[in-house]
N, C-alpha and C positions, 0 to 999 in steps of 0.2 A: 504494500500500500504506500509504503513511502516514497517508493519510486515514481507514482502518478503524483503526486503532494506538490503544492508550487506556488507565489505570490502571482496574484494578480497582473502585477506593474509587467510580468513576464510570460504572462500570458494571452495567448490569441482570442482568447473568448473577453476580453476585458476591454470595454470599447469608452472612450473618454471623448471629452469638448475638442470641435478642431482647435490646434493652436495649443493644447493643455501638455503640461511635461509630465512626461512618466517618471512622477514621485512615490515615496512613500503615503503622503496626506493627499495625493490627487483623486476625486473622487468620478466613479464613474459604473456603467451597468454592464451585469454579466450577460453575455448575448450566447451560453452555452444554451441550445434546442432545449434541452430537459429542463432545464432551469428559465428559460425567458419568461412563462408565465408569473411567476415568483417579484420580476423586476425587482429583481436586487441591485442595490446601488452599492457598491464596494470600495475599498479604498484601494491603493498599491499595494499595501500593506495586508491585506486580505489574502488569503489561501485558502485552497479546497483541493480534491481529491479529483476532482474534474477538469484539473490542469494541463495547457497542452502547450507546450514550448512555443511561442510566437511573439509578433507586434500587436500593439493594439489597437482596433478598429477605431475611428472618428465619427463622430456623428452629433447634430447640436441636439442639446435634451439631456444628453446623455447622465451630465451631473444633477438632473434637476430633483426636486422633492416634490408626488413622483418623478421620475426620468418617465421622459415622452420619446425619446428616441427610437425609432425603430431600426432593429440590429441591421447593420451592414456586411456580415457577412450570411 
């Protein structure tokens, strides 16, 4: 399990504000299939088990309370 495990900031399901830097305190929504109903708004600093090596997707909304973005990948 530990091997799937992984922050956000480093992850391809983690989609942020155009323009926003991949931080620790950057806030932004997981656009993982299983999980988009959920609209979770996560931070860099955020990890889960559903992690998948990548950049993170843009989109505006993305940080909002809810996030209204709809995922881009």
């Amino acid at each position: 399990m530990a091997d799937s495990w992984g922050l956000c900031k480093d992850c391809k399901w983690w989609q942020i504000e155009p323009g926003a830097s991949v931080e620790n305190l950057t806030l932004g929504l997981c656009i993982d299939e299983k999980l988009q109903t959920f609209l979770l708004r996560v931070s860099g600093n955020s990890g889960c088990n559903r992690f998948m090596k990548g950049k993170p997707a843009h989109a505006k909304g993305s940080s909002g309370q809810p996030p209204t973005a709809e995922p881009q990948r």
